[in-house]
Phi, psi and omega in degrees: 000169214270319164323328194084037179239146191311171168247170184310113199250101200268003187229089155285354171320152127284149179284180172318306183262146160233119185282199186209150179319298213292335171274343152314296144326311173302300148327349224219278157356269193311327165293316168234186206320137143319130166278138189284104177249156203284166167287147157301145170232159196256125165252135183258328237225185142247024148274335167323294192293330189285323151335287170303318180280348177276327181281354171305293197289344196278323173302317186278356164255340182299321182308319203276303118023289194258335154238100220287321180275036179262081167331349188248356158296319178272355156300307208276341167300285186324298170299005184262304199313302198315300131018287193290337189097005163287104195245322248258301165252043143282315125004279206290349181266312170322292182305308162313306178299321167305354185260300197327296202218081183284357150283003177284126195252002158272001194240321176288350182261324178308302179304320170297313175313298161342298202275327157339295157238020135269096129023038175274091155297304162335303200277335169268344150306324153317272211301316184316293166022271178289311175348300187276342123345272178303300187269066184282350156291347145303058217297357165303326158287322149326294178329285201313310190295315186292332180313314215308300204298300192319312193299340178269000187098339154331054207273331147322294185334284208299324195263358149331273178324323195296316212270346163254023159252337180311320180338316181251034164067009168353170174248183220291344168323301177297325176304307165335286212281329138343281171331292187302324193293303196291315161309327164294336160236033158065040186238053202285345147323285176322298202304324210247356156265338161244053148279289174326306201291335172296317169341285194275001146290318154232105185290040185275165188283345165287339175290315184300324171301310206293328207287320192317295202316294207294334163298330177307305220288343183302345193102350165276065203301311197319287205271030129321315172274342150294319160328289184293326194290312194299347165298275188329304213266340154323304190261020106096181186295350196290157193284311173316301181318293185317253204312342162337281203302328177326307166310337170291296213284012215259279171322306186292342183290279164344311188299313180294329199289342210261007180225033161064041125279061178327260153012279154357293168301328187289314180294297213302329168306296196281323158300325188281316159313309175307323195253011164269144220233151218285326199266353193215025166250011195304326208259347170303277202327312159322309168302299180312308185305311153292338149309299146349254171355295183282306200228054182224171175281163167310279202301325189288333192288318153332309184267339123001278156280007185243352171278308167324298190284346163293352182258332171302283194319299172331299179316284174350291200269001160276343171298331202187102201262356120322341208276122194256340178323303169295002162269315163318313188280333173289330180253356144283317183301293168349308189278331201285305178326299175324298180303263180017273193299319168313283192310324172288357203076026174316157174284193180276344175283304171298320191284327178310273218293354175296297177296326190251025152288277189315345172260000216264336173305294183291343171279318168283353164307295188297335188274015179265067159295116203288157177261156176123199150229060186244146168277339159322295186313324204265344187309319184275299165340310220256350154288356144280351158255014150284332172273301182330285199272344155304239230324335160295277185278006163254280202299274167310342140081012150291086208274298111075257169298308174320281196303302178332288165343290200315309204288321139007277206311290175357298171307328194273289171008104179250114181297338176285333188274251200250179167198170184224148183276321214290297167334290202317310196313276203301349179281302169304323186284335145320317157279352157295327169279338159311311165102013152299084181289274187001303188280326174280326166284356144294307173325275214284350173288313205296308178303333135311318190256354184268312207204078186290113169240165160301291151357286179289312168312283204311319162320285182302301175309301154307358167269320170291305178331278173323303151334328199052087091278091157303318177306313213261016116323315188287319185276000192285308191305302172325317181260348156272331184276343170289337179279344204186061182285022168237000184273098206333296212305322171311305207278350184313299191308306202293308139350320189238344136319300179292349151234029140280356184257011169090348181289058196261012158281319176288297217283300161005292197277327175306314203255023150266311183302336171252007152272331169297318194313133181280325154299094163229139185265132154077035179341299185293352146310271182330315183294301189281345171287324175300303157305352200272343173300311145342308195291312206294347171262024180088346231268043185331304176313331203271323158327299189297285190298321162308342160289301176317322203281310192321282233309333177283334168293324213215300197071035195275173212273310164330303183281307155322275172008266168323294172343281186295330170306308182309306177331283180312298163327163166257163199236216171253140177292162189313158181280352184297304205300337212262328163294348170282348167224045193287337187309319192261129166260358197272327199281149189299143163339128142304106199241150204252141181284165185268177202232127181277323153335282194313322181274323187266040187240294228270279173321292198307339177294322154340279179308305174286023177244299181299345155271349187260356153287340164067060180237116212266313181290349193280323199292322177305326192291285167350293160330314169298333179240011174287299189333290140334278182322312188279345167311316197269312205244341202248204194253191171279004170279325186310310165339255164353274160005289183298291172315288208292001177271337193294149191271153131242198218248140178217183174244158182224161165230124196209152173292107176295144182264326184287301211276332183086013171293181152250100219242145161263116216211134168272139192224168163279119185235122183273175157311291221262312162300335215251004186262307146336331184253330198220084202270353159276294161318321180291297194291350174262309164308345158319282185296332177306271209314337168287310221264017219243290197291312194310337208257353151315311167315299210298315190312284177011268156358278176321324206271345188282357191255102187318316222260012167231033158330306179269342174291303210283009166284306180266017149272009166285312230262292166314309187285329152325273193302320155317322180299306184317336210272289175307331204277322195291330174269325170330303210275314158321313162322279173335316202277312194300323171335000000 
């Protein structure tokens, strides 16, 4: 279209016919043009031909002419000439083309080939010849020239040629193929001098395996194993050489194992493992660990896998030198090894060198100091030099270094940021094992006043206890609690020292004094140890008054419990009476009884103190253990009593403020609210409920008797539908409420 716009396509139907890709293609073929081909030409005669081969030569010089430096022009000349049976000036387009590019190496395999298939042999031993001459860097022309002589039998010929290509240092291929000529005739002498002569050109360690093999496969072990000592002794002790050198001792190792010499192999692995460092020995090792396996012992095969898992660790902690889980599991294996080697008897050279594997682990463990100043960082850290200075002082029995270690660690420790109790602990109780008292308690004087934790004061107090130094415990305590005065469990601790130490005028006065405190963690701890201390010392009124003193701090439903339980208990009797009869130790404790009055007193202040508080779940629970109680201690009216205070579950219906609805919600209904708020509806629900049971009874009644079975199914039936009745006016009663 004239717009440029596609055009309108108004018929989408398919057509009648349908064509297919392959008649499209087929067609498409078929339309086109014949490619132009020359005519055959006929030579009848040789003015014909010479007709021809001059207009030939006359094309291929205009070609030539113009593009003088194209080689596949002049390939192609030569080769028509060659064709014609023209050698003379096939020759001659070559040599002209070699003045054009004498470095063409297609133009020398072309040119050899030529004379190669007219049997001109001569003329391609010339042309290798010069070939290799100019271009002596080619090892393709080397190849060929040497395939030629060998093919003629030529075999002096060949290794001529072989001793000047050596000349110029070829790479190792040649060297090769050199070797194989003399092995195909059996010239293994020869073959095993220019091994040597390979040596000393390139001294690499596969050339030293290889030269070892071929001496092996001959049957000459002596000098194979002269071969490998002359590696070994090339590449010298240095570690770098050594780690060279692996692919050697690797074979000679190999070598020994395939002629039974175990022993042999064994020394050469472990000499070779010693001077390589653990981490760039993987494929030794590996070889060794197999060698294990088949013909070593349980401890060597061991001591194997334990070289094997140093280099997995190495490996790890060259990605990430933090990582200290893998420093932990690396200075176990060490120790595990240490023992090992201990149990077995190792010598003193062995075990020496067992101990500086394992310190040589933890010093480099410990010298991964974490960055930053967060104690997260450090949790993990600071058990290496805590594993670090036990293995000093348990294993090694180097008391010494151990204390060095702590103090090291102490030292890196920055106490003004964080601390760890654990260092301090244990750094002390190492000079306490030691009998260093002193010292252990300066450590923990210095650790307190530098950087006061619970912990450490909790440490230290248990060091004097064990010690039996009470004085200095008391002052511990004094000072801990001047650090941290709300803290229960401390005045508890300190409380029940002193009566364990018979001093119950201090622990009295420590848990009044820690109860007064206003800031207090965890109160009701504190509140019940006391009292419980009070029980245990007979003194019950004074028990009594510390409940009255809770219920007036807190009043909680618990403690209203706790209360009624205690009344209702025996308690023990006081202690003077009880040292006065301290003489007979077999007769039982005297315990003074508990008063059920006095408990069932102590619930109803409970219930109307907890009702008046308008605490409804609190009040069911109360209920639930009155209950209990009277089970145990009251009569069966007491019983009753109780039960008829327990509530029951109702609906209450009220206006939700968000949605504006009429929401249903359950609730607790006590007897004594519902008597007190609907004191007429509560007495008609009342009598319902008496005349509900007489007439439960009555059914009773009825049902013990055969011959009136059928009255009393239905006056069961009559007593249903009353009940419905009654339940039906209850619950309208409740809703107008």
């Amino acid at each position: 279209m004239q717009d440029g716009r596609a055009p309108r396509i108004k018929n989408r139907a398919p057509a009648a016919i349908q064509i297919t890709a392959e008649q499209l293609l087929r067609e498409a073929q078929e339309r086109q043009e014949t490619a132009f081909r020359a005519p055959k030409q006929r030579v009848e005669d040789f003015e014909e031909l010479n007709e021809y081969r001059g207009r030939k030569r006359r094309e291929f010089e205009e070609r030539i002419r113009r593009t003088r430096g194209s080689i596949k022009e002049w390939l192609q000349y030569a080769n028509w000439e060659a064709s014609q049976n023209e050698f003379a000036r096939s020759r001659s387009v070559f040599e002209r083309a070699l003045d054009v590019d004498p470095r063409s190496i297609q133009l020398w395999l072309s040119y050899t080939e030529m004379e190669l298939k007219n049997r001109n042999v001569q003329h391609s031993r010339n042309l290798f010849d010069r070939a290799v001459t100019l271009l002596p860097r080619v090892d393709q022309l080397w190849y060929k020239y040497v395939y030629l002589e060998e093919l003629l039998q030529n075999i002096p010929g060949a290794r001529q040629v072989f001793e000047r290509w050596m000349q110029w240092e070829p790479e190792d291929k040649a060297w090769q193929a050199y070797i194989k000529l003399e092995e195909r005739y059996q010239e293994l002498d020869r073959a095993s001098a220019i091994y040597e002569r390979w040596i000393a050109v390139r001294p690499d360690p596969r050339v030293w395996v290889k030269w070892a093999k071929f001496e092996e496969d001959r049957g000459r072990l002596d000098k194979a194993r002269e071969v490998f000592q002359t590696a070994l002794e090339f590449f010298g002790d240095e570690e770098e050489q050594v780690e060279k050198a692996q692919a050697v001792f690797s074979a000679f190792a190999k070598m020994e194992t395939r002629q039974k010499e175990y022993d042999r192999a064994r020394v050469i692995y472990k000499f070779a493992l010693e001077r390589i460092p653990r981490s760039k020995s993987a494929s030794l090792y590996a070889g060794y660990t197999k060698f294990e396996k088949q013909h070593g012992t349980r401890s060597s095969l061991e001591n194997t896998v334990l070289g094997k898992r140093r280099i997995q660790y190495e490996e790890e902690l060259s990605h990430d030198g933090r990582n200290y889980d893998v420093w932990f599991d690396y200075a176990r294996l060490e120790e595990e090894a240490w023992r090992d080697l201990k149990a077995e008897g190792a010598t003193a050279d062995e075990m020496e060198a067992a101990t500086g594997r394992v310190r040589e682990v933890y010093e480099r463990a410990v010298a991964q100091v974490p960055p930053g100043g967060e104690k997260r960082h450090w949790r993990r850290y600071i058990f290496l030099w805590l594993n670090y200075a036990l293995f000093e002082e348990i294993e090694h029995k180097d008391y010494t270094r151990a204390r060095e270690i702590y103090q090291t660690a102490v030292k890196l420790v920055p106490h003004k940021q964080f601390t760890f109790s654990k260092l301090w602990l244990m750094y002390a109780k190492f000079e306490l094992r030691r009998l260093e008292i002193q010292t252990a308690r300066k450590i923990l004087g210095t650790a307190i006043g530098m950087c006061p934790k619970e912990s450490l004061f909790k440490g230290y107090i248990d060091l004097e206890i064990e010690l039996r130094e009470f004085d200095r415990a008391r002052t511990l305590y004094e000072k801990y609690l001047e650090f941290d005065p709300s803290n229960s469990p401390a005045w508890i601790k300190f409380a029940e020292l002193e009566g364990q130490l018979q001093d119950f005028l201090r622990a009295r006065a420590i848990f009044e004094l820690g109860v007064s405190q206003s800031p207090l963690s965890m109160p009701e701890v504190l509140w019940k140890a006391y009292i419980d201390f009070e029980i245990e010392e007979g003194e019950r009124e004074a028990a009594r008054a510390l409940y009255e003193r809770l219920i007036a701090l807190s009043g909680h439903v618990k403690v209203w419990i706790s209360y009624a339980t205690f009344e209702a208990e025996p308690i023990p009797v006081p202690r003077a009476e009880r040292e006065d009869e301290e003489e007979d130790e077999e007769e039982e404790q005297k315990m003074a009884p508990g008063d059920p009055e006095r408990a069932r007193q102590v619930f109803e202040r409970g219930y109307k103190d907890l009702k008046n508080k308008g605490l409804k779940d609190e009040r069911a629970a109360l209920l639930q253990v009155w209950q209990t109680f009277e089970g145990e201690h009251g009569t069966e009216a007491d019983v009753k009593k109780v039960e008829s205070m327990k509530p029951t579950i109702g609906k209450k219906r009220h206006m939700d403020e968000e949605t504006g609805q009429m929401v249903e919600d359950w609730e607790l209904v006590f007897p004594d609210d519902e008597r007190e708020n609907n004191p007429s509806s509560f007495k008609f629900l009342q009598m319902a409920h008496m005349w509900k049971q007489q007439q439960a009874q009555k059914a009773k009644e009825a049902k013990s008797g055969l011959s009136g079975f059928v009255a009393a199914s239905k006056s069961a039936r009559n007593e249903d539908e009353d009940d419905k009745r009654t339940d039906d006016d209850e619950a309208s009663s409740s809703e107008e409420d």
